[in-house]
N, C-alpha and C positions, 0 to 999 in steps of 0.2 A: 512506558506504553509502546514503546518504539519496537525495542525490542522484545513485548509481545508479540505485536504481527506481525516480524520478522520468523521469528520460532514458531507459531503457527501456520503462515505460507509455507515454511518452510516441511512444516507434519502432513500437511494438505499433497503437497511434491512427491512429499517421501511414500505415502500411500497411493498418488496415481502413479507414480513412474520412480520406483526406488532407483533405476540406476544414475537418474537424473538429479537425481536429489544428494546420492553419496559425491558424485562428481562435482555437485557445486558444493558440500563441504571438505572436500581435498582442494579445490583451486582456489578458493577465497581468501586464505594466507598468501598465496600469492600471488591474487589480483591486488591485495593490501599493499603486500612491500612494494608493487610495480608502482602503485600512486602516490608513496613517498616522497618521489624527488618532486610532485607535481604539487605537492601541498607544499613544501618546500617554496616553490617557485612561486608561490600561490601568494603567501605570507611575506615573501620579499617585493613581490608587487606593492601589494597592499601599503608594506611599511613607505617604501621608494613613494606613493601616493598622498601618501597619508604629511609626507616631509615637502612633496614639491606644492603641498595644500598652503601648509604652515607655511611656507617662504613665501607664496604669493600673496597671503595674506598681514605677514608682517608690519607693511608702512602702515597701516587701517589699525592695529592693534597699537604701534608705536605713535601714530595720529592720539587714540585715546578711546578707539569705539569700542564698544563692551556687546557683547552677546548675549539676547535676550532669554538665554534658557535660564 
């Protein structure tokens, strides 16, 4: 669905202002690879978070408490 109204904003562009419209699909491969290293970064956050969670909660799991989900 997403990428329906991506492809029709994008037809809407293309008939008000073609030049605006070829231009953002020439650049968009490489606004893509620019935000690579930032997803990247993004995801090693996340992990690095996700580990200093688990370690603060260890003694509470090794105590014996259980999680209610």
């Amino acid at each position: 669905m997403n990428v329906l109204v991506v492809l029709l904003l994008w037809a809407i562009v293309l008939v008000l202002a073609w030049p605006l419209a070829l231009l953002v699909l020439v650049l968009w491969p490489v606004l893509w690879l620019l935000s690579i290293p930032f997803r990247i970064v993004g995801s090693l956050m996340e992990a690095l978070l996700a580990f200093v969670r688990q370690l603060l909660f260890l003694p509470a799991r090794l105590l014996g408490h259980r999680d209610r989900r």
